[in-house]
Residue frames as qw, qx, qy, qz and C-alpha x, y, z in Angstrom:
[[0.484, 0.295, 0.483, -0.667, 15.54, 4.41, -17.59],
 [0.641, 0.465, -0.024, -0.610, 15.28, 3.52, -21.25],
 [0.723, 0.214, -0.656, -0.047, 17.08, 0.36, -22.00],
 [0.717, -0.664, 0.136, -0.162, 17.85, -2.47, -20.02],
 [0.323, 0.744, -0.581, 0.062, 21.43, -3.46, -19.80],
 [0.989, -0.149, -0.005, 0.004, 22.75, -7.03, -19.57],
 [0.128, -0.638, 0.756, -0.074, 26.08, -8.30, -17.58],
 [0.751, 0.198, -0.630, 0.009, 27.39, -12.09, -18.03],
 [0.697, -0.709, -0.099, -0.034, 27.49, -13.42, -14.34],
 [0.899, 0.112, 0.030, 0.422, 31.24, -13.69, -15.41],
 [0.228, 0.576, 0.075, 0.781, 31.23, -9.66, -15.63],
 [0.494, -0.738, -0.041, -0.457, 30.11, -9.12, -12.04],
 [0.102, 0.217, -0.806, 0.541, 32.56, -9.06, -9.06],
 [0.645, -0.180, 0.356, -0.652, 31.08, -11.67, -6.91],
 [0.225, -0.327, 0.915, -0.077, 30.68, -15.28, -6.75],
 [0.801, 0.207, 0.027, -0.561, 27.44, -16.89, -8.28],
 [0.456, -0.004, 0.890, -0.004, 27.39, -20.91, -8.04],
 [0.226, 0.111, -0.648, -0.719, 25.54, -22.30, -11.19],
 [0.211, 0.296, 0.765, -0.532, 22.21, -22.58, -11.09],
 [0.349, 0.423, 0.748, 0.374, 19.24, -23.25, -13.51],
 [0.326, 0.887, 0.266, -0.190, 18.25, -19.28, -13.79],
 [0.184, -0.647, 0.399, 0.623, 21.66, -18.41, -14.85],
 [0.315, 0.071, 0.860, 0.395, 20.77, -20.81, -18.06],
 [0.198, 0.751, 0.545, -0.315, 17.20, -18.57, -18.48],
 [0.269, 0.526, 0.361, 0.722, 17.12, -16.48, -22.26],
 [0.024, -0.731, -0.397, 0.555, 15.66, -12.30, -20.66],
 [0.134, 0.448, 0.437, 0.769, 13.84, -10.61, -23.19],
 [0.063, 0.414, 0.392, -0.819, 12.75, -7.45, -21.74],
 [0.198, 0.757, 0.623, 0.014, 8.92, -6.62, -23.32],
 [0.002, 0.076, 0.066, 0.995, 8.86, -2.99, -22.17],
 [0.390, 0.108, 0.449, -0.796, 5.03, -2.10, -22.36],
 [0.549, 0.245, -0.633, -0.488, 4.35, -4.98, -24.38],
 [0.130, 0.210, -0.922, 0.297, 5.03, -7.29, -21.35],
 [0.538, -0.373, -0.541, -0.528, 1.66, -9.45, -20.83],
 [0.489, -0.553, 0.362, -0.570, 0.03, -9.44, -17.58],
 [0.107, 0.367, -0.873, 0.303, 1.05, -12.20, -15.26],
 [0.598, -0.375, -0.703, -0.089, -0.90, -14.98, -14.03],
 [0.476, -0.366, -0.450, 0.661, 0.31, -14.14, -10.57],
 [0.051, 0.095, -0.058, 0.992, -0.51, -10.67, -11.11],
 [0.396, -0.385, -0.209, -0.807, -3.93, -11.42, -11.44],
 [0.598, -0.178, -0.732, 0.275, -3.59, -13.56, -8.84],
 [0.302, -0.028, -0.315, 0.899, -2.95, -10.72, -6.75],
 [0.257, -0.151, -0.223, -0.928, -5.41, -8.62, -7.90],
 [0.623, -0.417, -0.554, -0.362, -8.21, -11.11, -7.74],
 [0.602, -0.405, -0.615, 0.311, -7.28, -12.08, -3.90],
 [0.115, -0.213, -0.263, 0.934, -7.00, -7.92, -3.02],
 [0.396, 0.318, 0.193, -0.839, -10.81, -6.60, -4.63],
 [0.491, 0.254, 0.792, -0.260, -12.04, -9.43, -6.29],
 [0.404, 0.847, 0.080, -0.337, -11.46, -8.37, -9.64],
 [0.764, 0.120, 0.436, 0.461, -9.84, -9.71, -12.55],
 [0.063, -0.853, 0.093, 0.509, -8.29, -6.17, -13.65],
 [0.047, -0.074, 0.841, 0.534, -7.57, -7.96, -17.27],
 [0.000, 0.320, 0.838, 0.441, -11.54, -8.18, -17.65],
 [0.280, -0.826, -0.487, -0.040, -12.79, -5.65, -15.40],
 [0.285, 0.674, -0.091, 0.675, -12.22, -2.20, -14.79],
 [0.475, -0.391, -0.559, 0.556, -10.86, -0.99, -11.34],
 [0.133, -0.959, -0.214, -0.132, -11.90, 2.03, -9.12],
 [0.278, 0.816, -0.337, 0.378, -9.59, 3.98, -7.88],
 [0.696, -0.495, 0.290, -0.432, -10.23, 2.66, -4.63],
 [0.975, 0.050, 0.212, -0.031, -9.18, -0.92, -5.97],
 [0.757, 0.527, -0.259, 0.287, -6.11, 0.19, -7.61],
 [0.052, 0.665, -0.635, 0.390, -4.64, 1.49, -4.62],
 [0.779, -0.334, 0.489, -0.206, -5.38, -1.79, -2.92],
 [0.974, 0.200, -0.018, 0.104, -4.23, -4.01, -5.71],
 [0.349, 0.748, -0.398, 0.401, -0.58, -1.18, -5.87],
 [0.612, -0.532, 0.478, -0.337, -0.42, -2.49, -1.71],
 [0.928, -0.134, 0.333, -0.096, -0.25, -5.86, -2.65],
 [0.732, 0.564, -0.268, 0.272, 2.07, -5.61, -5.49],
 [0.041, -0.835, 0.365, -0.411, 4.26, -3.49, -3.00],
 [0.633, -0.492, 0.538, -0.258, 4.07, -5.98, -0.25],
 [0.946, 0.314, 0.038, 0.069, 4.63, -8.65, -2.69],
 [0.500, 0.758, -0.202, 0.368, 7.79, -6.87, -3.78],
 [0.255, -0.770, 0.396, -0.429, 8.86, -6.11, -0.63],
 [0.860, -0.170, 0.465, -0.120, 9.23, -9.63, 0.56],
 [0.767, 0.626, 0.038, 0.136, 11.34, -10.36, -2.73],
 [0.430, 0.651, -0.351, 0.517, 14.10, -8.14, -2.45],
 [0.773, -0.238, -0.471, 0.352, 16.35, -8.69, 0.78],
 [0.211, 0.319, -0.300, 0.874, 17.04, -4.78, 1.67],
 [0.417, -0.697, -0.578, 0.076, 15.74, -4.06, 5.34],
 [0.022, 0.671, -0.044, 0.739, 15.22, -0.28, 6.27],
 [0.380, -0.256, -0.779, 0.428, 16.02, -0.34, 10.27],
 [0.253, 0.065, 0.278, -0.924, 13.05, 2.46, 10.55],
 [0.715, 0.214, 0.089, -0.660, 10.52, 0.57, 8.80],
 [0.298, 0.207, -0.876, -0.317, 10.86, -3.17, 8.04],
 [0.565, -0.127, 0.083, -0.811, 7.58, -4.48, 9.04],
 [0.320, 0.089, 0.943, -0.010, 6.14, -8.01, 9.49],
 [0.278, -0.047, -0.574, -0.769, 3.81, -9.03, 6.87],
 [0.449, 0.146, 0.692, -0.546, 0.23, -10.20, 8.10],
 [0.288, -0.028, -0.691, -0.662, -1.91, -12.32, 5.65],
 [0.216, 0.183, 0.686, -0.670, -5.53, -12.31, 7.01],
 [0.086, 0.297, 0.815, 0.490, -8.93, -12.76, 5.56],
 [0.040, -0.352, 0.003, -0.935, -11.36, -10.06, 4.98],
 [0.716, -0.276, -0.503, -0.398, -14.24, -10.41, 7.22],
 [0.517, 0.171, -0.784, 0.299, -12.31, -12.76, 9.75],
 [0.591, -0.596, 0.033, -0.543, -14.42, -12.72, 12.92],
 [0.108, 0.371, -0.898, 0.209, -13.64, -15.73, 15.80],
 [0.609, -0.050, 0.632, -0.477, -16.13, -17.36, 15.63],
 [0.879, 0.228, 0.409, 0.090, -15.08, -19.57, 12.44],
 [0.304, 0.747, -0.052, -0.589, -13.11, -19.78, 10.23],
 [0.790, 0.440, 0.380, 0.193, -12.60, -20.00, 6.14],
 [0.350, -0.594, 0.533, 0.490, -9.43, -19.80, 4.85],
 [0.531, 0.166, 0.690, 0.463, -8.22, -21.23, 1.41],
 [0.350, 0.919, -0.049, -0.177, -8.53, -17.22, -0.23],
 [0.895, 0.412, 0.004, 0.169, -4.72, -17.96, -1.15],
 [0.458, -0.841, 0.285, -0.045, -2.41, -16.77, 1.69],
 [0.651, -0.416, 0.604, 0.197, -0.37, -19.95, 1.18],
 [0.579, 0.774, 0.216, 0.134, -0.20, -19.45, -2.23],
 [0.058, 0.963, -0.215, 0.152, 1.64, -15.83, -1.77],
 [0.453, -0.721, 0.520, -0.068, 4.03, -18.12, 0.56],
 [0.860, 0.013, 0.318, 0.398, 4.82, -21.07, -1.62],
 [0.560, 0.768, 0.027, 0.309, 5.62, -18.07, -5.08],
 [0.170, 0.904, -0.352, 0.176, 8.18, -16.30, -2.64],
 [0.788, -0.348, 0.502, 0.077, 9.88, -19.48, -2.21],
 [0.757, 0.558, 0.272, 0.202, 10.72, -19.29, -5.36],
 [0.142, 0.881, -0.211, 0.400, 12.82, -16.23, -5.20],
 [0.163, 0.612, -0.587, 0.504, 14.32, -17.06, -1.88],
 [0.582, -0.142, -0.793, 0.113, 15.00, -19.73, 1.07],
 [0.547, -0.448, -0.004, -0.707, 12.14, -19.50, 3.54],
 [0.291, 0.078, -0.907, 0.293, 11.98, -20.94, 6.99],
 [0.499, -0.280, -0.395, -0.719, 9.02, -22.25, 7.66],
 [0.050, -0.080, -0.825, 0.558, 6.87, -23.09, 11.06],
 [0.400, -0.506, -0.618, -0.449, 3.29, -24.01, 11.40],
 [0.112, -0.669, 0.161, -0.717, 1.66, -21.98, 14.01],
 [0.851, -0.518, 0.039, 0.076, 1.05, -24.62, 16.84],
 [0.912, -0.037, -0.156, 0.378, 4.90, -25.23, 16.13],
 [0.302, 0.434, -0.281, 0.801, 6.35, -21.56, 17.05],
 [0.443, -0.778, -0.436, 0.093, 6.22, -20.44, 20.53],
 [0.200, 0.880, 0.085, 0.423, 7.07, -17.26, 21.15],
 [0.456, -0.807, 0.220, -0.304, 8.56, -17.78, 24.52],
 [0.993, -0.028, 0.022, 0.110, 10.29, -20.54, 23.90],
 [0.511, -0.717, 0.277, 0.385, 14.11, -20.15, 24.63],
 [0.479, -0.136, 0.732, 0.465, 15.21, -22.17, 21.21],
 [0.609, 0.650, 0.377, -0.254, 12.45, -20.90, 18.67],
 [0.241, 0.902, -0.139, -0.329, 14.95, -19.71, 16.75],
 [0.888, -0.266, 0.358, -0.107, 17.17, -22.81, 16.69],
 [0.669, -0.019, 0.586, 0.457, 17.73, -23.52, 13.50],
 [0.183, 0.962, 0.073, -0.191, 17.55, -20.10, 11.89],
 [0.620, -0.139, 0.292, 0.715, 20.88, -19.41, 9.68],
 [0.112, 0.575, 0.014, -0.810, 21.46, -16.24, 7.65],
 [0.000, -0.009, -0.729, -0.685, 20.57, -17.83, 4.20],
 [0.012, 0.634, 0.715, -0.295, 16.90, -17.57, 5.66],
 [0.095, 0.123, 0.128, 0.979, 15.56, -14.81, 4.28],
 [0.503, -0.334, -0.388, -0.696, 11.46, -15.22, 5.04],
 [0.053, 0.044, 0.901, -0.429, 10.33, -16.39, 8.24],
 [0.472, -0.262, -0.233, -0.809, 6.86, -17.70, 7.98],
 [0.241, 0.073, 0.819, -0.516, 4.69, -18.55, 10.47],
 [0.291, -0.146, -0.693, -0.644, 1.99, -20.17, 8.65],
 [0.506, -0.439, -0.704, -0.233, -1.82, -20.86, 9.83],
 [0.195, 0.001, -0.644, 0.739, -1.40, -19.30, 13.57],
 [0.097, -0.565, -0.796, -0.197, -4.23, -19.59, 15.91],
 [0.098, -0.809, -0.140, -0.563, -6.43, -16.86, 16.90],
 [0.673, -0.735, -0.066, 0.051, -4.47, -16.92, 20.57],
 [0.751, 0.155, -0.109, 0.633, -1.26, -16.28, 19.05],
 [0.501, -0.721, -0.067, 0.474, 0.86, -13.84, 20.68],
 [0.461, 0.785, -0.043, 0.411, 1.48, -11.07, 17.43],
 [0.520, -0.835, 0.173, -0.053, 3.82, -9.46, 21.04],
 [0.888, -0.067, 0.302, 0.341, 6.30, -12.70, 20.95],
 [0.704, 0.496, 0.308, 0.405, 7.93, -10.89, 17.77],
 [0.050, 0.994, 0.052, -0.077, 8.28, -7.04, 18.52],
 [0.369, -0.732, 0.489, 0.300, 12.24, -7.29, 19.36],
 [0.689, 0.047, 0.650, 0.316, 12.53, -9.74, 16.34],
 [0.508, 0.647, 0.413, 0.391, 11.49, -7.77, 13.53],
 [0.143, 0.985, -0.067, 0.070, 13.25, -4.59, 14.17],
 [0.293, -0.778, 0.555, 0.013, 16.71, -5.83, 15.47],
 [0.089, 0.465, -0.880, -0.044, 19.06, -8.83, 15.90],
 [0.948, -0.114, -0.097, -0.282, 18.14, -12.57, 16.64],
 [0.356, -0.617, 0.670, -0.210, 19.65, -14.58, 19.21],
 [0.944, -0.028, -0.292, -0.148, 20.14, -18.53, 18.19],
 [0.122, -0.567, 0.743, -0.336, 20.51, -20.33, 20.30],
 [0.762, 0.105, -0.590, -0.246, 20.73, -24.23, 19.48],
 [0.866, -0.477, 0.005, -0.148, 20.44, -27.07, 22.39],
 [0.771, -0.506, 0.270, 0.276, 23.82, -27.49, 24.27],
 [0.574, 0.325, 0.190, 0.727, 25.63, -25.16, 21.34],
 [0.235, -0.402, -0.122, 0.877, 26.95, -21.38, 22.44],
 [0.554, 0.557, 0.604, 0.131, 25.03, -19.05, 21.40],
 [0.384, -0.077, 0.319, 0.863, 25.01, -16.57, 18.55],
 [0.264, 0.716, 0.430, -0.483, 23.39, -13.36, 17.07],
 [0.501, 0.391, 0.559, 0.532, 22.50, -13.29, 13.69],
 [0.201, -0.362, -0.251, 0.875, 22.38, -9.01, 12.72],
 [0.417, 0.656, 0.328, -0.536, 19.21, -6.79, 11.94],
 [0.232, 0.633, -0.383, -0.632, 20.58, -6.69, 8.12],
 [0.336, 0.205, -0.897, -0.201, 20.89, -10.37, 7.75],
 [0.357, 0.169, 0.791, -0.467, 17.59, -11.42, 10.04],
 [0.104, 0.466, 0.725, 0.497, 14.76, -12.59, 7.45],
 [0.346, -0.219, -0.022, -0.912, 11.59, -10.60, 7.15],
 [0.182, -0.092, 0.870, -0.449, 8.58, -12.05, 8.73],
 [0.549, -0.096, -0.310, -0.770, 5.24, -13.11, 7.32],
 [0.227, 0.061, 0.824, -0.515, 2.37, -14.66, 9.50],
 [0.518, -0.067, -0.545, -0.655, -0.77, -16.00, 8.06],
 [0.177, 0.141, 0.848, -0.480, -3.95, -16.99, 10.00],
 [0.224, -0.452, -0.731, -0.460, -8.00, -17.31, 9.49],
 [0.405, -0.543, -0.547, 0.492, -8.35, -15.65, 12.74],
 [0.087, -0.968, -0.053, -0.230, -9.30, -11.81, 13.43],
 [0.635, 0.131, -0.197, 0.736, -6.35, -10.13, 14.36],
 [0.325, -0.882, -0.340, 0.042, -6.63, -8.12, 17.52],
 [0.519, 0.061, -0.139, 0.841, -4.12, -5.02, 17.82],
 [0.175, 0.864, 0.245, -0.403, -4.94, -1.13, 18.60],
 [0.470, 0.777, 0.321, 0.268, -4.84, 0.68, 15.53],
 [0.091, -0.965, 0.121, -0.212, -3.17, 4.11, 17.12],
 [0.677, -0.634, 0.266, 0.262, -0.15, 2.18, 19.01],
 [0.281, 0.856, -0.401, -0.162, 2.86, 3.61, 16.75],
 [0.326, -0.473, 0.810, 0.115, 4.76, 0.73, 18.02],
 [0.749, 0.336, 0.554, -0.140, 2.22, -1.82, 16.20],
 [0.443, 0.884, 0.035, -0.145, 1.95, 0.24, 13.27],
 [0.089, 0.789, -0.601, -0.087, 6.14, 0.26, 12.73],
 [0.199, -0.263, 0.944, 0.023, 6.41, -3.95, 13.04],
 [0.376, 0.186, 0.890, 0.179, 3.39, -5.22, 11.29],
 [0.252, 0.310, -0.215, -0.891, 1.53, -4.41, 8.55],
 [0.486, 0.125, 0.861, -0.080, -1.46, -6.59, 7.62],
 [0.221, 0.357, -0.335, -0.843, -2.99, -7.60, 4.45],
 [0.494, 0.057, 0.838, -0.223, -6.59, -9.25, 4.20],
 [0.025, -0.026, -0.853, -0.521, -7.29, -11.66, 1.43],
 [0.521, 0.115, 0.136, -0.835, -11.01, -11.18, 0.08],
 [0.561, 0.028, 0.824, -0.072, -13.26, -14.10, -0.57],
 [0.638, 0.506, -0.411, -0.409, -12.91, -14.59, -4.34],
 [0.572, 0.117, -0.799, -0.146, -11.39, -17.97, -4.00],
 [0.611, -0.439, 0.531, -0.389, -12.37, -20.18, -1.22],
 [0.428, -0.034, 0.893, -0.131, -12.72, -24.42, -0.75],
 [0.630, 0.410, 0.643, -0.150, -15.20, -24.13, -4.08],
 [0.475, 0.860, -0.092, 0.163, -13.56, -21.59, -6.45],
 [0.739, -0.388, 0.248, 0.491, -9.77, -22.69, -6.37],
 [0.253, 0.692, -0.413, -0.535, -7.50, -20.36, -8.33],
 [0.326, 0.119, 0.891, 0.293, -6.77, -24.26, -10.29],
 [0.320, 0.651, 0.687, 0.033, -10.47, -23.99, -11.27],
 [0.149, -0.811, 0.027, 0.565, -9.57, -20.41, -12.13],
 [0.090, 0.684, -0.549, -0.471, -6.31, -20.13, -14.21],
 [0.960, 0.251, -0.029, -0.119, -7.11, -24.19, -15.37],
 [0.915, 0.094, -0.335, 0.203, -3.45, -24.61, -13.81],
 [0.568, -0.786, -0.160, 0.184, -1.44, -24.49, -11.43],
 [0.052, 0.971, -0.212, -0.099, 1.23, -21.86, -10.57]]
């Protein structure tokens, strides 16, 4: 708990191709460690509050500790087969009868590309019923996102996907089933209310939604924000 301890990748059983973070200097801070762009990223797009120039309620810290969490959670690659949820990224407000996006959902989805290979499908382009959706799924996936989906999407389509296995099954190739430990996690992102019942346990255990308030929009870009980009 009180130091951190460095291995050489050379000291760890296990394989590790070279690769430009192994080549990265880590100076652990400790409680010195300055707050992260991205952090207030976070912050600002959960209560609209820059929590580096403004004090939070309590109320606001446990929403900003959610978003870290889900942030985190989507990072690291362990999946708990009682609780491994789909992520929803939604906007506060979100009604169907318009809508205004650009709070920085697709943001959250380019930063955990960064961490790990994400297979990506704009929402006209996934159909839940579709025999092949899953096609070209492989286990180095680790994120499935389903980006932009419209307010008629089918949140249903998914239930067997995010708690178990995944069948692929490529055109005129046998198929195969990738297992609940090695299936990515899911994250969906829309501008659309998001219709579910609240009380159905089953809901509640496969998705878990988290809407983005309207600090940035199409005139206040985080750019115009942080004066650059992530």
């Amino acid at each position: 708990k009180d130091e951190i301890i460095k291995l050489a990748y050379k000291e760890v059983k296990g394989f590790f191709p070279e690769q430009a973070s192994q080549k990265h200097e880590f100076k652990f801070l400790g409680d010195k460690t300055p707050v992260s762009v991205f952090e207030r990223f976070l912050t600002l797009v959960s209560v609209g509050k820059d929590h580096i120039k403004e004090v939070l309620t309590e109320a606001e810290k446990v929403t900003q500790f959610q978003f870290f969490r889900m942030f985190g959670y989507l990072l690291h690659t362990y999946k708990d087969p009682s609780f491994s949820p789909s992520i929803i990224l939604s906007d506060f407000g979100a009604d169907d009868n318009g809508r205004n996006g650009r709070r920085g959902k697709s943001l959250i989805g380019e930063a955990s590309k960064q961490i790990h290979k994400v297979n990506e499908k704009r929402g006209n382009e996934f159909d839940g019923g579709y025999r092949h959706r899953f096609a070209d799924l492989t286990e180095a996936d680790k994120i499935y996102l389903i980006d932009d989906v419209p307010a008629s999407f089918n949140y249903d389509d998914l239930y067997t996907n995010i708690v178990g296995s995944i069948s692929v099954e490529p055109k005129k190739t046998k198929t195969r089933t990738i297992g609940f430990k090695e299936t990515p996690k899911f994250t969906i992102t829309t501008n659309w209310a998001v219709r579910y019942d609240a009380n159905a346990s089953s809901t509640n255990a496969r998705f878990m939604e988290f809407k983005l308030v309207d600090f940035f929009n199409i005139n206040h870009k985080p750019v115009d924000y942080f004066k650059n980009r992530f």
